[in-house]
Each structure stands twice: as structure tokens, then as C-alpha cells.
DSSP file (Angstrom, degrees, kcal/mol; ACC not computed):
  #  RESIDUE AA STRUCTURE BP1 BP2  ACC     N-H-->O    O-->H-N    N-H-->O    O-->H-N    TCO  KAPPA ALPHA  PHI   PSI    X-CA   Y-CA   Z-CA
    1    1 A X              0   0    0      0, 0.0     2,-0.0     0, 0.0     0, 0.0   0.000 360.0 360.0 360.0 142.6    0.0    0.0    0.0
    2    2 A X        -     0   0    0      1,-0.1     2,-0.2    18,-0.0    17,-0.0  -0.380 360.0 -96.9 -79.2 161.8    1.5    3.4   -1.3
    3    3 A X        -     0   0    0     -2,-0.0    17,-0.9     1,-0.0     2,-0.4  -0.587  24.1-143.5 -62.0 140.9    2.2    6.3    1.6
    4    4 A X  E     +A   19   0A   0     -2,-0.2     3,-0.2    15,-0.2     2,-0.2  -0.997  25.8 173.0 -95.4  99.4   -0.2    9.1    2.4
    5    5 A X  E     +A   18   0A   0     13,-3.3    13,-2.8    -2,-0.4    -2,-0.0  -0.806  56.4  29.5-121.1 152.3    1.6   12.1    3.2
    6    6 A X  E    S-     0   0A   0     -2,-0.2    -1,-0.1    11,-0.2    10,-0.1   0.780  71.9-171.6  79.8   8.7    0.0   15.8    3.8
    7    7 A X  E     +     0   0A   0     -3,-0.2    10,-0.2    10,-0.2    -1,-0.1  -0.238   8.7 174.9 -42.5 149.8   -3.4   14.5    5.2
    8    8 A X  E     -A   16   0A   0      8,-1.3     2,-1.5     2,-0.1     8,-1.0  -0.546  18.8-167.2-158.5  68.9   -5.7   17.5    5.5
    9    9 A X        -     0   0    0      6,-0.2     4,-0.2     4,-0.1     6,-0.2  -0.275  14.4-155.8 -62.9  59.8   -9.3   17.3    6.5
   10   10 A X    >>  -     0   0    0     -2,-1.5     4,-0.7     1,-0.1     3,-0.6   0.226  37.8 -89.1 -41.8 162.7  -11.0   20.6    5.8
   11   11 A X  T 34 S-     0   0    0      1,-0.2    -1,-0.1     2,-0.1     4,-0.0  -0.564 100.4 -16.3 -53.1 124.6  -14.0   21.2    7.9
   12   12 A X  T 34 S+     0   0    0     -2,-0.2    -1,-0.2     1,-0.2    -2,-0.1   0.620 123.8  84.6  50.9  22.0  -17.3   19.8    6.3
   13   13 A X  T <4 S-     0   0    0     -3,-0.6    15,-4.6     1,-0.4    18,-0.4   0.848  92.1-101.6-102.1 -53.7  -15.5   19.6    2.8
   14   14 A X  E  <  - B   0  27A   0     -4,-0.7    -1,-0.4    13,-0.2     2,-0.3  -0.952  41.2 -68.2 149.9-163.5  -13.6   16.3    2.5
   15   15 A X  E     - B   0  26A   0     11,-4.0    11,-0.8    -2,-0.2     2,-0.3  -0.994  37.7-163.0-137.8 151.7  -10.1   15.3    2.9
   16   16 A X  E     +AB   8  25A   0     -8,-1.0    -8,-1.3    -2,-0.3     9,-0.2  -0.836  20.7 126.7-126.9 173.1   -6.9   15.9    0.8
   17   17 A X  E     - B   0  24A   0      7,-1.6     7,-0.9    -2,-0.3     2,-0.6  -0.746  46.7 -78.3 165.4 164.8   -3.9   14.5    0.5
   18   18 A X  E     +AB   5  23A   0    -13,-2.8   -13,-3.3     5,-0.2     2,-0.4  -0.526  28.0 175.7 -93.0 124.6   -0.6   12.9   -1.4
   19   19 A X  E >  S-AB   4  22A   0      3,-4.8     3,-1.5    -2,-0.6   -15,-0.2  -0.935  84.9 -16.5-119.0 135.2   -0.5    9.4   -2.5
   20   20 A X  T 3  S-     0   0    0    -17,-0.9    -1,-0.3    -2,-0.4     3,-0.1   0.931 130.8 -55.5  36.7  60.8    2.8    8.4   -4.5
   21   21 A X  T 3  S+     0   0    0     -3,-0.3     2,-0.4     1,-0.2    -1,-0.3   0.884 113.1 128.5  38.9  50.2    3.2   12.6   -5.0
   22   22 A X  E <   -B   19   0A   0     -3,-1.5    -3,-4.8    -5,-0.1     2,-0.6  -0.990  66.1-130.8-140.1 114.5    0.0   12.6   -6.4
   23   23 A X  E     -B   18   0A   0     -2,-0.4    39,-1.4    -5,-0.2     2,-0.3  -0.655  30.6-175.0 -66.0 130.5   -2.6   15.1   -4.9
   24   24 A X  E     -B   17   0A   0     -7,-0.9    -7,-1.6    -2,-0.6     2,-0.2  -0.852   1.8-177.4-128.7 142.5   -5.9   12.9   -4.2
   25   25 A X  E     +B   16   0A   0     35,-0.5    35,-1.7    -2,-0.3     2,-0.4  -0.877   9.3 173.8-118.2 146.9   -8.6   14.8   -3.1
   26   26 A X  E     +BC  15  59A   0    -11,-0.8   -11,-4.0    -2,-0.2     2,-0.3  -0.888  38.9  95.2-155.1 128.4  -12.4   13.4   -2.0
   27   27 A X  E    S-BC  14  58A   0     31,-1.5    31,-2.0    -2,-0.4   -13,-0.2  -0.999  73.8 -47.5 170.9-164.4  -14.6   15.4   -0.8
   28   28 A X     >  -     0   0    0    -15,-4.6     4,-1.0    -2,-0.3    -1,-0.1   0.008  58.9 -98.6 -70.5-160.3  -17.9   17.9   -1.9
   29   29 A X  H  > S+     0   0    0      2,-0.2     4,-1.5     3,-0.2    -1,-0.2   0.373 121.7  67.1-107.9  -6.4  -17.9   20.3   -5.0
   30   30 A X  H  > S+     0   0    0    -17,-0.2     4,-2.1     2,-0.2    -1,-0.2   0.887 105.6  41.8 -67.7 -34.3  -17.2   23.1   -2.5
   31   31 A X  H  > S+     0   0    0    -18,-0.4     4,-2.3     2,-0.2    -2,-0.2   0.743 117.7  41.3 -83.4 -37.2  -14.1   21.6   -2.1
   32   32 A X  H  X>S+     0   0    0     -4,-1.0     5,-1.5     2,-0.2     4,-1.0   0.935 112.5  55.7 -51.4 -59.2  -13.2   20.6   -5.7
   33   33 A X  H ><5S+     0   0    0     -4,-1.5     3,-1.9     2,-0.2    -2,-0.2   0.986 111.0  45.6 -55.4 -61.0  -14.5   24.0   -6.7
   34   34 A X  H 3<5S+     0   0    0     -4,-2.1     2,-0.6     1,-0.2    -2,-0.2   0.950 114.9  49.8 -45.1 -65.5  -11.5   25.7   -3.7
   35   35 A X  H 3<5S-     0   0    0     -4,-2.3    -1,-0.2     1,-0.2    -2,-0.2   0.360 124.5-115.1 -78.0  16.9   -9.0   23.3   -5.3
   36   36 A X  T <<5 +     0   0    0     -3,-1.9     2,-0.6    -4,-1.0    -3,-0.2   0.844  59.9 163.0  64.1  51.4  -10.0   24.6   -9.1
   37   37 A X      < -     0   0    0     -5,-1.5     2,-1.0    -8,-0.1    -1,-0.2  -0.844  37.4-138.9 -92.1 124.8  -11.4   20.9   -9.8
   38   38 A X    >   +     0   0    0     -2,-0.6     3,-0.7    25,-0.4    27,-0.4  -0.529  30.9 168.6 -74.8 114.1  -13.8   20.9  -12.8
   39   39 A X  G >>  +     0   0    0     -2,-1.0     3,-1.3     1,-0.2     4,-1.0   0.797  44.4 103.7 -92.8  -7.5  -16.4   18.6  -11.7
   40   40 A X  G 34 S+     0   0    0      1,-0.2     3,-0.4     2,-0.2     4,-0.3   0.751  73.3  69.0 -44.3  -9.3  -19.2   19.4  -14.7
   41   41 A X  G X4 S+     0   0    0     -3,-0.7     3,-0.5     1,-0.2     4,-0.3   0.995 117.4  23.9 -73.5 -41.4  -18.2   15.9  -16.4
   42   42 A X  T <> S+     0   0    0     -3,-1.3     4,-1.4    -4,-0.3    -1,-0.2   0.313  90.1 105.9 -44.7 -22.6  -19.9   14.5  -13.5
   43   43 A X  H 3X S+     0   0    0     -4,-1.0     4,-1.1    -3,-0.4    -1,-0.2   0.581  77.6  48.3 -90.2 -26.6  -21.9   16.9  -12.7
   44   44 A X  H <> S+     0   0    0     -3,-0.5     4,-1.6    -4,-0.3     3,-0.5   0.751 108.4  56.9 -91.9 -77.1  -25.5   15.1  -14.1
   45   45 A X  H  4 S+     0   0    0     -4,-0.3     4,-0.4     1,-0.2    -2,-0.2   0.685 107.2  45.5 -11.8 -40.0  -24.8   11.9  -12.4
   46   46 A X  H >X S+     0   0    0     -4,-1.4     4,-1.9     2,-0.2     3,-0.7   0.949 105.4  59.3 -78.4 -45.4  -24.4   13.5   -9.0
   47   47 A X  H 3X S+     0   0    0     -4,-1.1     4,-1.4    -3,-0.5    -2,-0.2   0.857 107.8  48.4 -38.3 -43.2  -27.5   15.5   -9.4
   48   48 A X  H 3X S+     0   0    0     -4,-1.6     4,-1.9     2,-0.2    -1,-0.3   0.816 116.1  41.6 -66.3 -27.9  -29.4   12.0   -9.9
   49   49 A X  H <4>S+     0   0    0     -3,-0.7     5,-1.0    -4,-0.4    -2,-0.2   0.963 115.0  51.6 -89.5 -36.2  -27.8   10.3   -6.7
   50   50 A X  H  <5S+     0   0    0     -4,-1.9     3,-0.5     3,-0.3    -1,-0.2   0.758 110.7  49.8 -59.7 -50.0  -28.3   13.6   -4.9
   51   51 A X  H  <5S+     0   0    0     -4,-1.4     2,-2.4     1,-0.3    63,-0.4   0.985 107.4  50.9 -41.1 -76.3  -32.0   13.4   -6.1
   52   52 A X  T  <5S-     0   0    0     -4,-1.9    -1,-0.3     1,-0.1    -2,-0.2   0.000 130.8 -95.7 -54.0  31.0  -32.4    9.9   -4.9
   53   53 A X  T   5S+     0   0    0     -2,-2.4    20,-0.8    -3,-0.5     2,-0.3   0.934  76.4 144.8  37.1  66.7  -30.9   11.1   -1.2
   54   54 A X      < -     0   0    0     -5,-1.0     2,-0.3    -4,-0.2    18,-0.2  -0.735  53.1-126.0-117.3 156.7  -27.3   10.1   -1.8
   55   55 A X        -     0   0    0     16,-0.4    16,-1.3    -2,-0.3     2,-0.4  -0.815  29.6-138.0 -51.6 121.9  -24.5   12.0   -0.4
   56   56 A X  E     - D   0  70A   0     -2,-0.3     2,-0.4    14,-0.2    14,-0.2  -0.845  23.0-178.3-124.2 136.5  -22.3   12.8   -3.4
   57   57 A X  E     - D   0  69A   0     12,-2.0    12,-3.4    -2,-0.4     2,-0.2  -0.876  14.8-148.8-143.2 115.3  -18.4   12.6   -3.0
   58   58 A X  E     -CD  27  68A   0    -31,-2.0   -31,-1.5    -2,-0.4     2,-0.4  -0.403   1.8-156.0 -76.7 148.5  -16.1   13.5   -5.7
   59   59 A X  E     +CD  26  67A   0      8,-3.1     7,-1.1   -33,-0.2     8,-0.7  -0.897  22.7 170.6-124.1 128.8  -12.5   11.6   -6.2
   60   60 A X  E     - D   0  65A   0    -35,-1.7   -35,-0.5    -2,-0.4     2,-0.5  -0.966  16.9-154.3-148.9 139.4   -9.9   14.0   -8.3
   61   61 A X  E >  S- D   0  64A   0      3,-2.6     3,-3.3    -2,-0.4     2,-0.7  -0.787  76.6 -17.3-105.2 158.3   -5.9   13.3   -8.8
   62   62 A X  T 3  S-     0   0    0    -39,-1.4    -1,-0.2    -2,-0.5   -38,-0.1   0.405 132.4 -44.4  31.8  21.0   -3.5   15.9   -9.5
   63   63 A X  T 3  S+     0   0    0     -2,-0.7   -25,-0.4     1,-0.3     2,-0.3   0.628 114.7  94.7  77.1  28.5   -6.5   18.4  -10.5
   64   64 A X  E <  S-D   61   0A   0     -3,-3.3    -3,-2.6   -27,-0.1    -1,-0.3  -0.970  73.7-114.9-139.1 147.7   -8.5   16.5  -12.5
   65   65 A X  E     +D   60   0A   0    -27,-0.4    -5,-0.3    -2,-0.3    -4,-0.2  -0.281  31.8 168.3 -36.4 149.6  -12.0   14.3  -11.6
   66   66 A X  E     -     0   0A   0     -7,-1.1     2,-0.3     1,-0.2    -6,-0.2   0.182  55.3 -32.8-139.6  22.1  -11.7   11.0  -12.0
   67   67 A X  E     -D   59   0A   0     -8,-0.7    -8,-3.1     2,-0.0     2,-0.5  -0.912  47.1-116.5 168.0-163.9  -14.7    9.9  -10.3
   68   68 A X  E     -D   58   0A   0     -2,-0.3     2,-0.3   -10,-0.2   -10,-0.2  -0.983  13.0-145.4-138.7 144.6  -17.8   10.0   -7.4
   69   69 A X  E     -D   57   0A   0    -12,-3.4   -12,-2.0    -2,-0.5     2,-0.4  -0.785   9.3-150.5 -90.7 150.8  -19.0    8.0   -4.7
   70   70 A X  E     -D   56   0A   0     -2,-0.3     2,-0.4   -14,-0.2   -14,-0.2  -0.849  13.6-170.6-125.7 150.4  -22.3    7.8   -4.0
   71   71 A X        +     0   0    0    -16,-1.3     2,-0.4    -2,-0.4   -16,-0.4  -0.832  18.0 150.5-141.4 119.0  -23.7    7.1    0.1
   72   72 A X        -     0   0    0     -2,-0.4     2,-0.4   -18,-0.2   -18,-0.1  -0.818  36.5-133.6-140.2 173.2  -26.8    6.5    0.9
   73   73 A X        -     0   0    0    -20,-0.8     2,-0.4    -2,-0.4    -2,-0.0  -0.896  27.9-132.5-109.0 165.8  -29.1    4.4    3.9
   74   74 A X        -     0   0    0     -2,-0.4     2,-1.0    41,-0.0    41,-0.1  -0.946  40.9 -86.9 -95.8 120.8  -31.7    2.3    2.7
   75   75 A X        -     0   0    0     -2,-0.4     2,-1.2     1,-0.1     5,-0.1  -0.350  44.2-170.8 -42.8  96.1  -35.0    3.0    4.6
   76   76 A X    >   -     0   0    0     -2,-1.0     3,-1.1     3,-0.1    -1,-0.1  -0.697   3.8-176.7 -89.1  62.9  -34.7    0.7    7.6
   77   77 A X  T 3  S+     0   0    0     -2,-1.2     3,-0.4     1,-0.2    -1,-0.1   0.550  79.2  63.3 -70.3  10.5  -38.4    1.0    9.2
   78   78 A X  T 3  S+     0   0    0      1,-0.2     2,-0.5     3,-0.0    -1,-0.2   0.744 106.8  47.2 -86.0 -40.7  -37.7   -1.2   12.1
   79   79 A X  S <  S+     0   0    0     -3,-1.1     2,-0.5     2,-0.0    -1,-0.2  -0.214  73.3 121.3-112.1  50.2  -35.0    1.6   13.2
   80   80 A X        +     0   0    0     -2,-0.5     2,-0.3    -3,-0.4    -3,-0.0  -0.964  45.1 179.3-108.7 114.2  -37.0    4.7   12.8
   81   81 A X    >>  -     0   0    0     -2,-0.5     3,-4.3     4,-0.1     2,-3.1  -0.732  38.9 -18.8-128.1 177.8  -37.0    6.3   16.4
   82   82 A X  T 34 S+     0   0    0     -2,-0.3    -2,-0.0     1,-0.2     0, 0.0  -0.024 133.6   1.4  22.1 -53.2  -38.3    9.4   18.1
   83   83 A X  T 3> S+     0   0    0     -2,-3.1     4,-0.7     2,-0.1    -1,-0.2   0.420 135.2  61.4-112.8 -27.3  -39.4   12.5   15.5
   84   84 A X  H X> S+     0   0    0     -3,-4.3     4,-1.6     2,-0.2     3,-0.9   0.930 107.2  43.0 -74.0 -41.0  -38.2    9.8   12.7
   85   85 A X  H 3X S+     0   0    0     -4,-1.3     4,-2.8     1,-0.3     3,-0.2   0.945 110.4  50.5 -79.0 -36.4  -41.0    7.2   13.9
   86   86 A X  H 3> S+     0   0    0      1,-0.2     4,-0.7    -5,-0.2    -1,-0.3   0.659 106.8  53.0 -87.8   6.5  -43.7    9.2   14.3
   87   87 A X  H <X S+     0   0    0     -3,-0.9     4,-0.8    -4,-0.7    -1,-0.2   0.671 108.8  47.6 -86.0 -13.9  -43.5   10.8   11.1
   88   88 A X  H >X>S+     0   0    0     -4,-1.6     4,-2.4    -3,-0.2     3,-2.3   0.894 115.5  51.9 -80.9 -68.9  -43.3    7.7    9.2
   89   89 A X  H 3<5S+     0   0    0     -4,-2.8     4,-0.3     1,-0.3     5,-0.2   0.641 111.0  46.4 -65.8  12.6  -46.6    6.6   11.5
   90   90 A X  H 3X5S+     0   0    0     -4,-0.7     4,-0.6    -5,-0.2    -1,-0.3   0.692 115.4  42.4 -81.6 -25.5  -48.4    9.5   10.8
   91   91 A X  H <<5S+     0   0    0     -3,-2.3    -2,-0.2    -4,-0.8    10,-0.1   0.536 125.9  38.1-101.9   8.0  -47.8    9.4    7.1
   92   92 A X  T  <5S+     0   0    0     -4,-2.4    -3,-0.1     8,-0.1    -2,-0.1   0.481 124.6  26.9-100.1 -16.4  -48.4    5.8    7.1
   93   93 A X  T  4<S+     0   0    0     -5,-0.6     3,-0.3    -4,-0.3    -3,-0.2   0.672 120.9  59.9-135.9 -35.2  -51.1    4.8    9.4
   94   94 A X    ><> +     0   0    0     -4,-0.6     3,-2.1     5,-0.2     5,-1.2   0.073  59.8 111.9  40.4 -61.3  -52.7    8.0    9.1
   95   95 A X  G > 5 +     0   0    0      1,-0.3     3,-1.9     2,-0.2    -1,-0.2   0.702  66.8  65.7 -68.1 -22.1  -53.7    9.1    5.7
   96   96 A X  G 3 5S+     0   0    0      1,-0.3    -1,-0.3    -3,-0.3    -2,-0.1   0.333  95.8  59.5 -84.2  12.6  -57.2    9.1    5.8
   97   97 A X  G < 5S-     0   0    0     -3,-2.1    -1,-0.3     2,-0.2    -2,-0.2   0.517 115.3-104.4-104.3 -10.8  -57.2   11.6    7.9
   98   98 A X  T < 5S+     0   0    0     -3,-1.9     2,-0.5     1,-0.2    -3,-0.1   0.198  82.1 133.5  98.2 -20.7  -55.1   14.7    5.8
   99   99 A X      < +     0   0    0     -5,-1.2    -1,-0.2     1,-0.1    -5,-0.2  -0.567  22.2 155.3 -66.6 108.5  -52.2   13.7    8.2
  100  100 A X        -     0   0    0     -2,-0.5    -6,-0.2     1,-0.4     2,-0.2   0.559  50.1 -79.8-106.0 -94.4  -49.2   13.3    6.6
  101  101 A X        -     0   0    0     21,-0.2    -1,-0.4   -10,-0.1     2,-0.2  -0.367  32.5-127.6-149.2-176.7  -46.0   13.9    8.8
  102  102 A X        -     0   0    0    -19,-0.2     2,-0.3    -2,-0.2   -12,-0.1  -0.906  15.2-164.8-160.6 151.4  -44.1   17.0   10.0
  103  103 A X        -     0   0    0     -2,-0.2     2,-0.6   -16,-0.0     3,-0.1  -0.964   7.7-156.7-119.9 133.7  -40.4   17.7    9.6
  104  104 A X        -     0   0    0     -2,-0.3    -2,-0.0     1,-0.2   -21,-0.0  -0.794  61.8 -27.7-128.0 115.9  -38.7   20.3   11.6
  105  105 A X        -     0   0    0     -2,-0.6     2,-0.2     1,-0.2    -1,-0.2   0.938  69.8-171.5  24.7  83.1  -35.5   22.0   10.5
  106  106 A X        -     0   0    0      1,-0.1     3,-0.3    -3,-0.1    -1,-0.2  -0.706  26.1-133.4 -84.0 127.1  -33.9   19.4    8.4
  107  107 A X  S    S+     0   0    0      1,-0.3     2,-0.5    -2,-0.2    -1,-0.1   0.969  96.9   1.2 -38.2 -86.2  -30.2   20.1    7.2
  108  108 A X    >   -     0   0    0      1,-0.1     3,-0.6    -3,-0.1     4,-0.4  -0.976  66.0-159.1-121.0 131.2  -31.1   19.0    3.7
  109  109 A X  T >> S+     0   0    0     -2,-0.5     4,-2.6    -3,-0.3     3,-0.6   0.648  78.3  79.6 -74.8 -11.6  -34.3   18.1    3.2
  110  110 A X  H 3> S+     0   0    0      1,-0.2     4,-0.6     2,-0.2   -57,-0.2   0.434  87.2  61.5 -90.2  30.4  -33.6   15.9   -0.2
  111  111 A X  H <> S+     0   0    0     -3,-0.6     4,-1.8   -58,-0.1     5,-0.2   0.656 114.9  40.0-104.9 -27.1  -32.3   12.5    2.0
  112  112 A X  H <> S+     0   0    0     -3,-0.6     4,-3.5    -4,-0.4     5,-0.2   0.855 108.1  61.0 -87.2 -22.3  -36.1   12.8    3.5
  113  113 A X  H  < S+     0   0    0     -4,-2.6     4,-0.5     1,-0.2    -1,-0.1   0.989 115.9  36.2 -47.0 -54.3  -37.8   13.7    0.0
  114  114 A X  H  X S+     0   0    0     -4,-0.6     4,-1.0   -63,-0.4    -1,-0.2   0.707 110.3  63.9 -89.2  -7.0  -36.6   10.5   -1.1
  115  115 A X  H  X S+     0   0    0     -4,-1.8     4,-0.8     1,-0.2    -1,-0.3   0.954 101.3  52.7 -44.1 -56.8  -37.1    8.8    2.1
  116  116 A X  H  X S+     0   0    0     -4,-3.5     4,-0.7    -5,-0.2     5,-0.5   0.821  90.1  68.2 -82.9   3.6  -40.4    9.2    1.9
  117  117 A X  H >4 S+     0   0    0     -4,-0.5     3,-2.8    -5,-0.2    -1,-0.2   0.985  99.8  56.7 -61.8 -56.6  -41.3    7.8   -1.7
  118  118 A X  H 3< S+     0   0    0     -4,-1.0    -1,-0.2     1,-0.3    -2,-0.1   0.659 114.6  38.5 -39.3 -17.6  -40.4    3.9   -0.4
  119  119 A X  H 3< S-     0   0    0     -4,-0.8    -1,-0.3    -3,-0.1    -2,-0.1   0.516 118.1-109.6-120.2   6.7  -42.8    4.2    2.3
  120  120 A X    <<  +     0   0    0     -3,-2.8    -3,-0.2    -4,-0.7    -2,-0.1   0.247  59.7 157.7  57.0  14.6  -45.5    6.1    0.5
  121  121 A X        -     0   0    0     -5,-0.5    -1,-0.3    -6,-0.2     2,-0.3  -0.110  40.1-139.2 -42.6 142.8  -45.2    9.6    2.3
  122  122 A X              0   0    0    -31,-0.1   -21,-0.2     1,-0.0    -1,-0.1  -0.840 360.0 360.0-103.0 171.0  -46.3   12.4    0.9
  123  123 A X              0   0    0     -2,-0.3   -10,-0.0   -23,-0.1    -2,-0.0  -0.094 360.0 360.0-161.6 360.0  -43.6   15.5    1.6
């Protein structure tokens, strides 16, 4: 396995560093965009994973893309707890009533948009 020198985690960006004197970067498009990585070849592909409540992480050598990662959870309804559970049983158990759920200051709202297609929600 090659060395990793020059680890760097920016805050809420990603992480950079040099593998075999090769800058490697992974991290968001704020963080390509600071390190003057073009991400547009890529740039519909993420949008879709992004859609679909993915977490999008871009991979670039030396200052060029060379690919993305995608991360996502699968809705798990067994492990839906506190604000999580009762919004699923309200938009689940529910419906005939006009109730759908409630969300309350979400960081980004699109990992619950697509949460809620699998389970029938409406959002």
C-alpha cells in the first residue's frame, strides 16, 4: 500500500492529501470547486444520486475528476426512532385523515424527499 503524506481534513468539505506525490482529493464540490477541480463531467450523475438522497463525494488526482461516490441508507423501518417514527406513523397509518407527517428543520431536506417515496409519504 502506497504512503499518504499531507493528510488535511477541511471542515465539512472532505479530505486531501498525497498518495505516490499525487494530490488525491475526495470530498464535496465546494471543495473541488476551492482546489479549481472541474467537476461538470460528472456533474448530471451526482445531481441524480443527490436526487435519490445520496450524499455525493467526488474523487480527483492531481487536478483533474476522476470519479464519485455515492452514500446512501436504505430505509430501515424497524429503526425509525423518536421525531423519525412518528413521522413515518403519521404518514403511514394516518392518511385518511389529511395527516401526513411533520419535519422540523432538516439540514437538507432531499435524504427525506426520497425517504419518503419507499414508504408512500407524501412530503
Amino acid at each position: 500500500m502506497p504512503d499518504a503524506r499531507d493528510f488535511d481534513s477541511p471542515n465539512g468539505k472532505g479530505v486531501t492529501g498525497k498518495v505516490d506525490g499525487k494530490k488525491v482529493l475526495l470530498g464535496n464540490r465546494l471543495l473541488m470547486k476551492l482546489e479549481g477541480v472541474d467537476t461538470s463531467a460528472f456533474e448530471e450523475e451526482a445531481q441524480q444520486l443527490r436526487k435519490d438522497g445520496a450524499t455525493v463525494i467526488f474523487a480527483a488526482v492531481d487536478g483533474s475528476v476522476c470519479g464519485l461516490l455515492a452514500i446512501a441508507d436504505p430505509v430501515k423501518t424497524t429503526r425509525l426512532m423518536g421525531p423519525d417514527l412518528l413521522a413515518f406513523l403519521l404518514s403511514c397509518v394516518l392518511p385518511g385523515y389529511g395527516l401526513v407527517g411533520f419535519l422540523t428543520a432538516p439540514s437538507n431536506i432531499r435524504p427525506w424527499l426520497s425517504m419518503s417515496r419507499p414508504v408512500g409519504a407524501s412530503v
